[in-house]
N, C-alpha and C positions, 0 to 999 in steps of 0.2 A: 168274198166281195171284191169288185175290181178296185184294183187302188189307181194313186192319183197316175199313176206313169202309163196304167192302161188304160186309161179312160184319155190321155192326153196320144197314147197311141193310135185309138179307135176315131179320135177327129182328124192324126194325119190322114189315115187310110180313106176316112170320106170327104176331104180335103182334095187328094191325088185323083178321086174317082169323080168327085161334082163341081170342083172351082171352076168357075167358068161356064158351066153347061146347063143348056135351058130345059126344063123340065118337061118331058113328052107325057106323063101321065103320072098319078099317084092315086095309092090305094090306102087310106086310115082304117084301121079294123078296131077304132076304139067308141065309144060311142058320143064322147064329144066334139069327135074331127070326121066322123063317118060321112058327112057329107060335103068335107071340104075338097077341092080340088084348087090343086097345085101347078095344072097344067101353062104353060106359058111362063110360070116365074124364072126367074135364073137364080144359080146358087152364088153366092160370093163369097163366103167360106165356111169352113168348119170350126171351131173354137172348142175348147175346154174351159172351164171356172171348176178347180174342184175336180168334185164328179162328176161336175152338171156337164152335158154336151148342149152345142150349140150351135145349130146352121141356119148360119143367116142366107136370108135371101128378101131378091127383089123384084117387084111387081111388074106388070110389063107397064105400066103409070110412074114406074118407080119411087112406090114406096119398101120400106125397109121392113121386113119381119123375122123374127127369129123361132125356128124350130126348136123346142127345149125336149129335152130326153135325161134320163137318169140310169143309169144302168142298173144300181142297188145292188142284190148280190147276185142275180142269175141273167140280167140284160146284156144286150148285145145288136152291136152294126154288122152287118156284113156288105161288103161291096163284090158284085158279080159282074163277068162281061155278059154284054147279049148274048141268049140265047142259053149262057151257061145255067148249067142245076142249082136249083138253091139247096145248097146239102148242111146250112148251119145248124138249123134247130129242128124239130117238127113244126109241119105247117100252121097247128093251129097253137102257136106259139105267135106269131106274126102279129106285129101291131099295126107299122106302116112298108110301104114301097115307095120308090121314088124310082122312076125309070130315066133313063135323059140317054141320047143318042151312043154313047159311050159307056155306061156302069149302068147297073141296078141298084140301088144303096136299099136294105132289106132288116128293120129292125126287129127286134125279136125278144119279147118279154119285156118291153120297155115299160118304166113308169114315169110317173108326173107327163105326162105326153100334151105338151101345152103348145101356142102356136099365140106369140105376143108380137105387138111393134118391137121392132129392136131400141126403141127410144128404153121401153117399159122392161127390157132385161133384169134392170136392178131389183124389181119386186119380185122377181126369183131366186136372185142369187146374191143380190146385195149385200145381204147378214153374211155373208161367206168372209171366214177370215183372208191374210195371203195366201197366193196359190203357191207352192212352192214350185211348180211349174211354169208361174204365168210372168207376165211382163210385169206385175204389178207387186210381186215376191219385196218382202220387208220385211227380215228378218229382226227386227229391233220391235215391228208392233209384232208380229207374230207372240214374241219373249212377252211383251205386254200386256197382252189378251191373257196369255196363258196367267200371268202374277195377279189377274186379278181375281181369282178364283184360288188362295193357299190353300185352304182344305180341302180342294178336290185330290183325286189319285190322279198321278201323271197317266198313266193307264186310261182313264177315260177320259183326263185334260186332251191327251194328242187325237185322240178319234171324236172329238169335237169339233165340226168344221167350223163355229164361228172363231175357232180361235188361229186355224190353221188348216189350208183349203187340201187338201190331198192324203191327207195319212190315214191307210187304211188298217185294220186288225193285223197283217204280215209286216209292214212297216215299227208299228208300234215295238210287236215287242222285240223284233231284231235292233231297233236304235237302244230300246232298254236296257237290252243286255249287252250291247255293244259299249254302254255307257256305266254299265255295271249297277245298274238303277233298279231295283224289285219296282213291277207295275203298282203297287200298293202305297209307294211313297207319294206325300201331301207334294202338289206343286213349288209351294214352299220349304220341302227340304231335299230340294232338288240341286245336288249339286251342280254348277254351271248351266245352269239354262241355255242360256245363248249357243253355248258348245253341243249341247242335244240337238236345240232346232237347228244351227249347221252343220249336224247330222245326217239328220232326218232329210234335210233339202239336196246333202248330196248322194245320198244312197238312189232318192226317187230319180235325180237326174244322170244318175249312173244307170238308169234301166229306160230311160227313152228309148226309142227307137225297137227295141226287142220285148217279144211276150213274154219271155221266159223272166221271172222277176228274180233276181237274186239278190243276196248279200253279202254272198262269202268268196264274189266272184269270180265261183263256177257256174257252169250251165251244165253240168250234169247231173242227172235225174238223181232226188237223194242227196244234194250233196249243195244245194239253192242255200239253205238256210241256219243260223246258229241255232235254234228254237222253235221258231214255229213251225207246225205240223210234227213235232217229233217228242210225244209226249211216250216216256218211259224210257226215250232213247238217252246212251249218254253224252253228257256236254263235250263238244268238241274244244275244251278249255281243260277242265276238272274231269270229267269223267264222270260227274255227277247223273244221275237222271234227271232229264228232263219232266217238269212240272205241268200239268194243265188244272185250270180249274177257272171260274166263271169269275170277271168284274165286270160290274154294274149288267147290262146284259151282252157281256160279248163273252167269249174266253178268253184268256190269254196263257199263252205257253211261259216258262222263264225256269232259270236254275236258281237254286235255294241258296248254292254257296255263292256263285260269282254276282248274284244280285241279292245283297243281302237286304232285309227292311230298313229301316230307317227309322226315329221317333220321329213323330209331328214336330214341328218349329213353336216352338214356346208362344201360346197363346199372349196379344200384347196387352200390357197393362196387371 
């Protein structure tokens, strides 16, 4: 699934390719946009919340509307020059196009494919915790959101976005184990909270700008991750093998010794 720093990548790129440029045709392949046309608007930018993508644009009346796209685990933007091959996906992959004098912006496997006022954004994304991306990052409610949920597993506290907008399944369990925290442990016997989510906020913003998502601050192949995707492998700590097995419905990867469990926090009363 794309995490919060490629989904915050995927709005630069159709940011560079449509701010500014008015819309010479568009194509919806979905069946509740299948008859909209887009021709005449202009783009005024790209955004992220989250996962959520967001291009706003305006009417040639100048009203305000915003394009909502989610990527999930297999969606995807591509920006192309005129005339160049769309070689992203297969064709009949194709949700929308957006053509404008300069780029083709060409989405592909998108879901929630919604087209709202930009006034009414919030009944999309409003429930979204902080982005740890966004202008709006509040590491203090972040910590907040998450406390109020003790007996959840941190493991599925961080890939809940109303608690905190961007952390995806490869974030989680790299900040886990980076924090030496088993994904199994209650919210509440979470050592330092605060210190995980200014983790978690600066690993995602140590991979702007680049695909390659890392943690271990290489970029070579193999070599990206403490944990995730390297189940059997040994821990580049201990030497341990690495772990996979399913919480609630993701997986998560983690090491037995450097993340040990934890007891629950003493029920109150």
């Amino acid at each position: 699934m794309p995490e919060g720093a490629t989904v915050w990548n995927t709005a630069r790129v159709l940011h560079r390719a449509l701010a500014g440029a008015r819309i010479t045709g568009s194509d919806f392949r979905v069946p509740q946009l299948a008859t909209t046309d887009l021709t005449g608007w202009t783009v005024r930018e790209s955004a992220s919340r989250g996962k959520h993508l967001l291009l706003r644009l305006d009417t040639p009346t100048e009203e305000h509307w915003s394009l909502h796209s989610h990527l999930r685990m297999d969606g995807a933007w591509r920006a192309y020059a005129p005339g160049e091959r769309w070689s992203g996906r297969p064709a009949h992959l194709i949700r929308v196009v957006l053509r404008s004098p300069g780029a083709v912006a060409v989405g592909y496997h998108l879901h929630e494919l919604t087209l709202v006022p930009t006034a009414d954004e919030d009944h999309l994304v409003g429930h979204l915790g902080p982005d740890l991306l966004g202008p709006d990052w509040d590491p203090a409610e972040a910590v907040r959101r998450l406390d109020e949920h003790p007996e959840q597993s941190i493991g599925e506290a961080l890939l809940d976005q109303r608690n905190l907008a961007g952390v995806g399944n490869l974030y989680k369990c790299e900040v886990l184990f980076l924090r030496g925290v088993s994904p199994w442990t209650p919210v509440g016997g979470v050592p330092d909270l605060p210190g995980l989510v200014a983790l978690a906020q600066r690993l995602l913003a140590a991979n702007r700008g680049r695909w390659t998502q890392s943690s271990t601050g290489s970029l070579h192949r193999g070599q990206t991750s403490y944990v995730y995707g390297r189940r059997a492998q040994p821990c580049r700590r201990c030497g341990t093998a690495i772990r996979k097995e399913e919480l609630g419905e993701r997986v998560t990867y983690w090491c037995p010794v450097c993340q040990p469990e934890r007891p629950a926090p003493p029920s109150a009363g």
